[in-house]
Each structure stands twice: as structure tokens, then as C-alpha cells.
C-alpha positions in Angstrom: 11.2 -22.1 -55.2 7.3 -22.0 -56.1 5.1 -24.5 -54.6 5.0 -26.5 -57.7 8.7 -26.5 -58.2 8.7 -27.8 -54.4 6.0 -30.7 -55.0 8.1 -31.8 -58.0 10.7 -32.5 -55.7 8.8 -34.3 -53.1 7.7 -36.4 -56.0 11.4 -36.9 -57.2 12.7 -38.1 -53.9 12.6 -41.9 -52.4 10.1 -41.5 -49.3 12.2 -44.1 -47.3 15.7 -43.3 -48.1 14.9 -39.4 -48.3 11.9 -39.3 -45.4 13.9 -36.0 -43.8 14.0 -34.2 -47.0 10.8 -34.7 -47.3 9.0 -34.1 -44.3 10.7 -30.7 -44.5 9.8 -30.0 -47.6 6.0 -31.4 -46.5 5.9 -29.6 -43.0 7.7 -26.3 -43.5 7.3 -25.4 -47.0 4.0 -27.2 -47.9 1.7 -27.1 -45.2 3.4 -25.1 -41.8 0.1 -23.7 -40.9 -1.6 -27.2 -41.7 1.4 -29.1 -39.4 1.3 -27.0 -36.6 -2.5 -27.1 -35.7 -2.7 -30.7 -36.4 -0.1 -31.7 -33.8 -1.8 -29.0 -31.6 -4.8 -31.5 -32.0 -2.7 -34.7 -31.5 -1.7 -33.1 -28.3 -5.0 -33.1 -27.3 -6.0 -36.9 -28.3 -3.1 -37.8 -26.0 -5.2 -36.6 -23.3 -7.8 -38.9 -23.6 -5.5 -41.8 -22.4 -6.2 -42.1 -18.4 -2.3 -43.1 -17.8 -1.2 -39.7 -20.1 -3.4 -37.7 -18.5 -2.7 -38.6 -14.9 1.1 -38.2 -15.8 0.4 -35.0 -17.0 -2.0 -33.2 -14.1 0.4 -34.9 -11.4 3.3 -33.2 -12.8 1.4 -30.0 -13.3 3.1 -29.3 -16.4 0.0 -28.7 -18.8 -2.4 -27.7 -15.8 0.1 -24.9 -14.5 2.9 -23.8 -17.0 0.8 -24.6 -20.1 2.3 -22.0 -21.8 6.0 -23.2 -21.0 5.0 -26.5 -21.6 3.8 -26.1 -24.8 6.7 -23.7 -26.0 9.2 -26.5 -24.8 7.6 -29.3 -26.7 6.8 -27.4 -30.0 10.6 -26.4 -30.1 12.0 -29.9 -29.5 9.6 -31.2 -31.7 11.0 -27.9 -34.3 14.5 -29.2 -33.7 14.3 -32.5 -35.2 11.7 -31.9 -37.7 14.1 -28.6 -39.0 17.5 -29.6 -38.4 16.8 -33.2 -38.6 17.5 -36.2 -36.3 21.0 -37.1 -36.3 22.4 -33.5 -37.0 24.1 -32.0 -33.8 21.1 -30.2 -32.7 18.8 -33.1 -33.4 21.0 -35.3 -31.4 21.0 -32.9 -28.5 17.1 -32.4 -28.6 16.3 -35.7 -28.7 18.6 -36.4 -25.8 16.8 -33.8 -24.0 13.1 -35.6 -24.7 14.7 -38.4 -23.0 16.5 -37.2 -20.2 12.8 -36.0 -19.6 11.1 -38.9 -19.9 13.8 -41.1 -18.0 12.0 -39.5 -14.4 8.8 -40.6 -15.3 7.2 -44.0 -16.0 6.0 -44.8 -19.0 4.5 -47.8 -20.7 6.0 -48.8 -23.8 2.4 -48.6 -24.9 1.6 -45.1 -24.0 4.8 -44.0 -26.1 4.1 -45.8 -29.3 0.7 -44.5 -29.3 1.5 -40.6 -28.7 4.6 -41.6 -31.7 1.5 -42.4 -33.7 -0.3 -39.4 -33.9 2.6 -37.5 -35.2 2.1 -39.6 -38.1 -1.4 -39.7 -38.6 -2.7 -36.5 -37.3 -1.4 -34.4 -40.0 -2.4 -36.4 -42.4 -5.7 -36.6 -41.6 -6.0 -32.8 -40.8 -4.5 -32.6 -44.3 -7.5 -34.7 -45.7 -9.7 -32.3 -44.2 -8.7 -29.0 -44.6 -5.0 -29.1 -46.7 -4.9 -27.4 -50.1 -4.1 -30.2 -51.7 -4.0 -34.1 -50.3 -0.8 -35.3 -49.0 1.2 -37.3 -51.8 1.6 -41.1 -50.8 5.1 -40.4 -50.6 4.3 -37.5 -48.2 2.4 -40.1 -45.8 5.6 -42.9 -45.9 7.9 -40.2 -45.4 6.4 -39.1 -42.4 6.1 -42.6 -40.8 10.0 -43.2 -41.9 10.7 -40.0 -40.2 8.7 -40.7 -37.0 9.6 -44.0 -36.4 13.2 -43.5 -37.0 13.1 -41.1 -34.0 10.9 -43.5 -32.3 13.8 -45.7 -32.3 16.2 -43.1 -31.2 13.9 -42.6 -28.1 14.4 -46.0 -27.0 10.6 -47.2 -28.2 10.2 -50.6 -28.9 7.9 -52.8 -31.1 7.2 -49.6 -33.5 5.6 -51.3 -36.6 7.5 -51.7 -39.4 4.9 -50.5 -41.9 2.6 -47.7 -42.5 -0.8 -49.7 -42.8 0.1 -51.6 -39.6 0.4 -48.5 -37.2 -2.5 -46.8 -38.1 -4.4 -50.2 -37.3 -2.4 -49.6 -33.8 -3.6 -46.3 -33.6 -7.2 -46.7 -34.3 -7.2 -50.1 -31.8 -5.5 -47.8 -29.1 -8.2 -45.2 -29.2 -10.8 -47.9 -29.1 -9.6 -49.6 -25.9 -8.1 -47.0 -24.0 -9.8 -43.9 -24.2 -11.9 -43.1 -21.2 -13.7 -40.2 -19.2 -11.4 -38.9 -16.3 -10.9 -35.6 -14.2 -7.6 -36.0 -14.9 -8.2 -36.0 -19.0 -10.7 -33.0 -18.3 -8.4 -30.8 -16.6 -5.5 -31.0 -18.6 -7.4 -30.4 -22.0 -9.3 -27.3 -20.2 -6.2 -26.1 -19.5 -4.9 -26.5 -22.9 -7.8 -25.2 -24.7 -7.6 -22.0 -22.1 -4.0 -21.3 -22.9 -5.2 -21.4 -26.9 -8.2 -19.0 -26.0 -5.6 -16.1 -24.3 -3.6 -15.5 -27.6 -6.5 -13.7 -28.9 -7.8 -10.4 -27.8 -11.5 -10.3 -26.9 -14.0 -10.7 -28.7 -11.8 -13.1 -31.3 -11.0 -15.0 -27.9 -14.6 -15.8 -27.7 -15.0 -18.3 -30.6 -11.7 -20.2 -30.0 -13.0 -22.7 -27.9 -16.3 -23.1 -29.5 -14.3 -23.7 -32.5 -12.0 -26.3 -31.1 -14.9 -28.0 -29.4 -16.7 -28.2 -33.2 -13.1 -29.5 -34.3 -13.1 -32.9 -31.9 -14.5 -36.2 -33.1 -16.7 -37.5 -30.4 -14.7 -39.9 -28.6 -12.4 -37.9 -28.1 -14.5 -35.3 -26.8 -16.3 -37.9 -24.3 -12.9 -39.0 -22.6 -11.6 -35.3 -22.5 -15.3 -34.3 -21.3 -15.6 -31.1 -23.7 -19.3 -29.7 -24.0 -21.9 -30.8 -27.1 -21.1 -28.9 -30.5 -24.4 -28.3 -32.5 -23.9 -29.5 -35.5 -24.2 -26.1 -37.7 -21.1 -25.3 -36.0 -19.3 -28.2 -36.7 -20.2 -27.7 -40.4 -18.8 -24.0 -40.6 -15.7 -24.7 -38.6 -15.3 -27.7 -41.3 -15.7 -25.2 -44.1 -14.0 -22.3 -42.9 -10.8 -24.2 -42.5 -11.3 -26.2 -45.8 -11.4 -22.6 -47.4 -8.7 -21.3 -45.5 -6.6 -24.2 -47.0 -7.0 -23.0 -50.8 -6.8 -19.6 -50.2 -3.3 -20.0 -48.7 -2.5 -21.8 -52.0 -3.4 -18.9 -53.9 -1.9 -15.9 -51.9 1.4 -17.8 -51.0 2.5 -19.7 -53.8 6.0 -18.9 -53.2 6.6 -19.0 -49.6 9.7 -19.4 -47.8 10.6 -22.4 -45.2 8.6 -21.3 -41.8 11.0 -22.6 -39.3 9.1 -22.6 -35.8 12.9 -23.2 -34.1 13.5 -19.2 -35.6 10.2 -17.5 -34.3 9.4 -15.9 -30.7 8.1 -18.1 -28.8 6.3 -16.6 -25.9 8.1 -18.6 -23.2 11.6 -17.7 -24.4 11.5 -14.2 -26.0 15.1 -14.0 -25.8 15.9 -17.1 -27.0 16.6 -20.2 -25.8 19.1 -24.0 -24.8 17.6 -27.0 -26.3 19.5 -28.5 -22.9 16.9 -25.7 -20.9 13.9 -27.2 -22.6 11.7 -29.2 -20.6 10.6 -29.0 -16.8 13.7 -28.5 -14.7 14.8 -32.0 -12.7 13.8 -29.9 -9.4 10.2 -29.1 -11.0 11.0 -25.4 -10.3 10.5 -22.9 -13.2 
């Protein structure tokens, strides 16, 4: 199906009653590349919330076994987002994601904001660098999608319209971002884990580059270092070019499925019920 044969049916289909269609078609056919590094980045805003980012270094889940970690999550996330939420391995994942969360405690709060930017960070990583904009049925579709599987993890008060959770998301950010260790550690760790899949020198630039790619509140309550802003600019550029070049070279291309490539953490597969730190914390 060529790409314009594929936004044709985005366009085609009702963005509430069809939000799983289209989502795939949005996040797998139309912008993989695009989805993946933007909820990379929303990752990383969750870190800037003191109560995340304590959760997160006291388990040692993103400070030790970042690599595990982040396999795990990108394939449950893969799971429902591929196979959709109430198909039998939707189900299981998101019964996994909850059997995960049920050891911790969490505030109501912390959840609906880290639901948000699964919403709003690819879009607005779209409005930067995508190939094309996101079609307004793109945007409802993914906020259907997202807060339908909000419900299914238990989440409460989740707005019941687009314009109203972004308003949530930006107040969130206002109030509760803040400077900690905790924030700093995890997001090092992250970004460190990014900067060893590339062999030197490429491994170089990668933080630089992700530094250049954070706004500055985020960067104050995750305590990254300054970005010139010449850097900022070409980082901005470079990935606004990538975005129409991979218009033009890959008009045609076929779902990416992340749930069907190696992951590094599971080269010989893996059991969406194995996902996630064991109950015992032991790899």
C-alpha cells in the first residue's frame, strides 16, 4: 500500500470509533522511526517528576538494567499498540504493566501524567521533525487509543477530551518538575545506555545531540549540561531533513512491528508474562 493510499485511509476512518486502526496505521506505517524516538523522549520528561524519579533509582531498574528496562517497556508498549488492547496478547500485556505496577505506589497523578505524554509527545515530535503534520484525526485517535488503555490500567479521572489533557499536561510540567539527584541519575543513565548502541566515534555526538533535543525545563529538573544554541539549531534541522527524506526513499514501506525485531535484551525471543522486573527484583 503506498503512503498515499495509507493516508487515504487514515482519512476515511472515524478517529473515535476506529482510534486502533488508526494509530497503527499512524505509528507503524506512517511515522515508526518518528514514534519510537518520541516516546524515547517522553521517557525522559517522566524523569523530571521527583516522585517518578525516586520510584525509578530506588528500584534500580533504569539506573542498573537500563537496557532490560527499556527492552521490556518498548515491547509491552509494541504489544498493545500492534496487536491492539483487547486482543489476547494485548490483554495479557496490559495485565502484565499492572501486575507491575500493583508492588509499587503510585499516585493517581503520577499515572495520568506519564498516560499523557504518550499522547502528546509524538505529536509534537511530529510537528517538529515528521514528513508531514499529523492529520487531526491522527491526534484524536491517539488520545482515544491512550486513554482507552488508561482505563484498562485502572487510571482514574483521565479527561474526556483531547484539548483538556493537554491543558493537564502542560499544568503538570509547570508544578511538578524539579531538580533532583534522583531525576539526574536516572536520565544519565538513560542517555548512557542510548550512547553505547553506537560505535565510537558516532557514540560521541549522541548525547550532545540529545542534550540540543531537550526544552529547558526539562533539562533543569533532569540537570543535563547547557546546549549552545548552534547546536540546537542543526540537531533541529538535521532531523527536520531526515523527516522528508524518509518520505521520498520509502514511499512504500511495510508495517515496522517493534514486537517482531531483536531486541537486545531478548535475542531469542521472549513471554510478554517475563516482561518486567521479576517480583524477587533478581534478573
Amino acid at each position: 500500500m503506498a503512503r498515499d493510499k495509507v493516508l487515504d485511509e487514515i482519512r476515511s476512518l472515524d478517529p473515535v470509533r476506529d482510534h486502533q486502526r488508526v494509530v497503527f496505521l499512524s505509528c507503524r506505517r506512517e511515522f515508526p522511526f518518528d514514534t519510537t524516538r518520541a516516546l524515547e523522549f517522553a521517557l525522559l520528561r517522566t524523569f523530571g517528576v521527583p516522585s517518578v524519579a525516586a520510584l525509578l533509582e530506588r528500584t534500580g531498574e533504569f539506573t542498573q538494567r537500563t537496557q532490560r528496562r527499556y527492552d521490556d517497556t518498548d515491547l509491552i508498549v509494541s504489544e498493545i499498540m500492534e496487536h491492539g488492547y483487547d486482543s489476547e496478547r494485548g490483554r495479557q500485556a496490559i495485565a502484565r504493566m499492572n501486575e507491575i505496577h500493583g508492588r509499587f505506589s503510585i499516585s493517581n497523578a503520577d499515572f495520568l501524567y506519564v498516560l499523557s505524554t504518550f499522547v502528546f509527545e509524538p505529536i509534537r515530535w511530529n510537528e517538529r521533525f515528521g514528513w508531514r503534520r499529523m492529520t487531526e484525526g491522527e491526534r484524536v485517535a491517539l488520545f482515544e487509543f491512550w486513554r482507552a488503555v488508561g482505563t484498562r490500567m485502572g487510571i482514574e479521572e483521565i479527561p474526556e477530551r483531547y484539548e483538556q489533557f493537554e491543558v493537564f499536561n502542560r499544568e503538570f510540567e509547570h508544578a511538578r518538575y524539579r531538580f533532583t539527584e534522583a531525576g539526574r541519575r536516572v536520565a544519565t543513565s538513560t542517555i548512557a545506555m542510548f550512547v553505547r548502541w553506537f560505535p565510537w566515534p558516532l557514540s560521541l555526538a549522541v548525547a550532545p545531540v540529545m542534550h540540543a533535543m531537550v526544552d529547558e525545563p526539562l533539562r533543569q529538573a533532569i540537570g543535563l549540561p547547557e546546549t549552545p544554541p548552534w547546536l540546537r539549531a542543526l540537531v533541529a534541522t538535521s532531523l527536520r531533513l531526515r523527516g522528508r527524506m524518509a518520505h521520498f526513499l520509502a514511499p512504500d514501506r511495510e508495517p515496522v512491528l517493534r514486537t517482531s525485531l531483536r531486541h537486545r535484551s531478548h535475542p531469542c525471543g521472549y513471554s510478554i508474562k517475563k516482561l518486567g522486573p521479576p517480583e524477587n527484583g533478581d534478573e
